[in-house]
N, C-alpha and C positions, 0 to 999 in steps of 0.2 A: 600603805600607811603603817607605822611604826607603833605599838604599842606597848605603854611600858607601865611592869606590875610594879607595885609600892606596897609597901606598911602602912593602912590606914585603918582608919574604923568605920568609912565606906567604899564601897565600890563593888565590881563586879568580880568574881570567884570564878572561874572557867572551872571548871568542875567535870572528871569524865564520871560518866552515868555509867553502872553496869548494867548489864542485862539482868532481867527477873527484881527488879527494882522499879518502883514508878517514879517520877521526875517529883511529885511531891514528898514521897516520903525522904529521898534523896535530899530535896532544899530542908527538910526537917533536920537532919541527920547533920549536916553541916550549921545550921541555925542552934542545935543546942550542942555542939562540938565549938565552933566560935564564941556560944554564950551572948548573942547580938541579940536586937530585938526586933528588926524584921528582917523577912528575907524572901525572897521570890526568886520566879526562873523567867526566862526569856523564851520559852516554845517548850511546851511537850514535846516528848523524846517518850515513845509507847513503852510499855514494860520490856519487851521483847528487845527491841532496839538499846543502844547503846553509843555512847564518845559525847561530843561535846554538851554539855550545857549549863552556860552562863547562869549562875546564880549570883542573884542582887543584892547587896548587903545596904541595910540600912535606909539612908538617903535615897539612894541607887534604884528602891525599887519603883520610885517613880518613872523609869526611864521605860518600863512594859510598853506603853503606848508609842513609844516611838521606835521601838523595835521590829513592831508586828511586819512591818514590809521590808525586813531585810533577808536578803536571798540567802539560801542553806545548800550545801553543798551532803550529800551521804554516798555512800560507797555500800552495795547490796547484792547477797547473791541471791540467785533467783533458779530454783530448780522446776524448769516443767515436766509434766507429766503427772504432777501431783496435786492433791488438791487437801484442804484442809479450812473449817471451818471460819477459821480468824486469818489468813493466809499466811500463816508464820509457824513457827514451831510449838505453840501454846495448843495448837488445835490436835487430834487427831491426823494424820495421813494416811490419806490412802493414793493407793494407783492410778490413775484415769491414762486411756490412750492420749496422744500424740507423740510426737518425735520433732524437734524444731531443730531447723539450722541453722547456722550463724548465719548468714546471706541473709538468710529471709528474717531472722530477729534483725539486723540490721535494717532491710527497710522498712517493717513496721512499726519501729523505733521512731521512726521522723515523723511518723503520724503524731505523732506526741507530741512532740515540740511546739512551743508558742502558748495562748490560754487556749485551755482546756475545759470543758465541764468534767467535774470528778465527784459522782458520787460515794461517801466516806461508808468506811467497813460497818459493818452491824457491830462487832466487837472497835467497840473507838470509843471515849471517853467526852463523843461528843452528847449533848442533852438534851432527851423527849419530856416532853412535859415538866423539866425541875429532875430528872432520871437519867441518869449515866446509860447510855444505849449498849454498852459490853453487858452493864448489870441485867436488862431486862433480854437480850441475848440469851445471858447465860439460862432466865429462868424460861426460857422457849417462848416467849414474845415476840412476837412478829415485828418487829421495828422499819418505820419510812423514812428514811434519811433522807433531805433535800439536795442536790447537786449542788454545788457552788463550782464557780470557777476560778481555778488556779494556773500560773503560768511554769513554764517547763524550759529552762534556760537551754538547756543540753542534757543529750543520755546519750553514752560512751559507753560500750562494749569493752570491758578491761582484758578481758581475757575468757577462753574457755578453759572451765574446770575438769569440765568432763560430760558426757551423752546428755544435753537435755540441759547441763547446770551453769551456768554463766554468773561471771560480777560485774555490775554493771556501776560507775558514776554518773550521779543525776545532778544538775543542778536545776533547784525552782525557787520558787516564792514561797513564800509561809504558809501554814495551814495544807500543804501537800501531804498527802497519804504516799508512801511508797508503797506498801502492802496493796491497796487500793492500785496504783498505775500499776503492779506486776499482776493483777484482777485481769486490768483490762486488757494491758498486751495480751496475757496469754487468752484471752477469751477472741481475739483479733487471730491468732493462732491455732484457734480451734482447738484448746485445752487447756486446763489447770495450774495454776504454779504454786509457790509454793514460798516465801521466803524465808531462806535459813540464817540472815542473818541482817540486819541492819544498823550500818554506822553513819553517825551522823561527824565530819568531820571541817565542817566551816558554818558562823555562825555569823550572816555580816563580816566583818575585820578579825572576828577572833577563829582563831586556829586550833585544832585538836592537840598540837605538836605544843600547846604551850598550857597542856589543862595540866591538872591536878588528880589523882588517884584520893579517893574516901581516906586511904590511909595516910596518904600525905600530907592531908587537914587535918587526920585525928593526931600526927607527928610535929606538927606546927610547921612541915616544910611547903609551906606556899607565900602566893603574893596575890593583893589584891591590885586589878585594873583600876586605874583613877577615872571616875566618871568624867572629868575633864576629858582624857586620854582619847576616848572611844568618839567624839563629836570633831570630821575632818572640816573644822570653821575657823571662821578667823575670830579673832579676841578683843573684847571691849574692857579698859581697864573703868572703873566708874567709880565716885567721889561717896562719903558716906551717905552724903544728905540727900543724892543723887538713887542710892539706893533704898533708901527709905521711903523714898516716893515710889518708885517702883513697885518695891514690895507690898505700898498698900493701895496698888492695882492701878495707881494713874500711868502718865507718860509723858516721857521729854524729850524735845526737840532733840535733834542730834545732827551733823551733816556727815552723813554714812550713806551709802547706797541702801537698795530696798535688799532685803535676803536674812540669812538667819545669822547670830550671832555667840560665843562663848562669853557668860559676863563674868567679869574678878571685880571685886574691891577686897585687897588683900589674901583673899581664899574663891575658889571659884562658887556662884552662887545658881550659876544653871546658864539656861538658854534664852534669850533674849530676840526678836526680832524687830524689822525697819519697813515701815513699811508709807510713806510721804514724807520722809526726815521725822517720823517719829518712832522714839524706842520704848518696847514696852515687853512684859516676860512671858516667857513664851511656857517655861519648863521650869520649876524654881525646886532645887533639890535638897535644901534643905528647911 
């Protein structure tokens, strides 16, 4: 699927994220750099981590909820033998034995694959009681995270770096911890890991290879995705009066098949679905 950036005054900002940054303050930092009035992101991307994420400009930020199931692709190396509080390089490291070998990370790897239950890190920005669970972490709180289950498309052994340190590509579903799966391989391993680095480089349809650097936005040199752009449907062109009904929540016949739709009357106005020959909106974005 082909997607193409434009000059608007909404849509989607592919944005690479640095590391030692958080995904909010990042959608901040582009939000009053742009000068817009709202803005959002499409997935946390941990502080530590880094590459793509989608920030929503505008209109655009309605489109969160239809994003949450689209699959992410990260690229991560993964050092065992170590071990560290948050499993990333924010923690402390220290040493622990083992020694792993590509063989055998190779087929403890496939234990992976498919859904999974995954319980998320102590340090993760998920929330106890109304409480950032890193926060009560940091202050030595005992925190219980609940398991959820997430799916694991592929883990690909990229390469060995060196005794113990591997980069691996993951593809899964939303809401995946990679810090969290590199937990549990190497606990499957009988030791520690460690990750020194996490990129996230596919987001859904959007690609790392067509983001934007912070300074590129503070330079003026980017381009916004057209929220049209990002939806692989087919298109309903729709009359004014036609739209006005819509918009104020009825519905009209139509002889379309059942499934979802892109709607225009002149400018695109969101997402529409059919559902007995009748059309009604599904996503209205602006």
């Amino acid at each position: 699927m082909k997607i193409e950036a434009k000059n608007l005054d909404s849509g989607i900002l592919l944005l690479y994220k640095p590391r030692k940054l958080s995904s909010n303050t990042a959608v901040n930092i582009v939000k009053k750099t742009l000068n817009v009035k709202k803005a959002g992101h499409l997935g946390t991307l941990d502080v530590e981590a880094e590459g793509l994420l989608p920030v929503t400009i505008n209109s655009a930020t309605k489109l969160f909820d239809y994003f949450l199931d689209k699959v992410k692709v990260y690229t991560t190396k993964i050092k065992f033998g170590e071990y560290s509080a948050t499993y990333d390089l924010e923690g402390e490291i220290t040493k622990v034995e083992g020694v792993v070998e590509r063989e055998k990370l190779e087929r403890t790897i496939q234990n992976y694959t498919g859904k999974i239950l995954q319980t998320p890190p102590e340090y993760s920005a998920k929330k106890i009681n109304g409480k950032r669970a890193y926060k009560l972490a940091e202050q030595g709180i005992k925190v219980e995270l609940k398991p959820k289950i997430v799916e694991i498309f592929s883990i690909k052994i990229l390469k060995q770096i060196d005794l113990n340190f591997f980069e691996l590509e993951i593809t899964c579903s939303a809401g995946t911890y990679i810090r969290a799966l590199a937990r549990d391989i190497a606990k499957d391993l009988s030791t520690s890991a460690v990750c020194y680095d996490i990129i996230r480089t596919k987001c859904g349809d959007f690609d790392i290879n067509n983001s934007y650097t912070i300074e590129d936005i503070k330079n003026g040199n980017y381009k916004l995705v057209g929220t049209d752009s990002v939806f692989d449907l087919p298109s309903i062109t729709i009359s004014n009066e036609c739209e006005q009904k819509l918009l104020n929540g009825a519905v009209t016949r139509i002889d379309l098949p059942d499934g979802d739709y892109k709607l225009f009357n002149k400018k695109f106005i969101g997402l529409a679905t059919v559902k007995n020959s009748l059309l009604k909106i599904k996503i209205r974005l602006f």
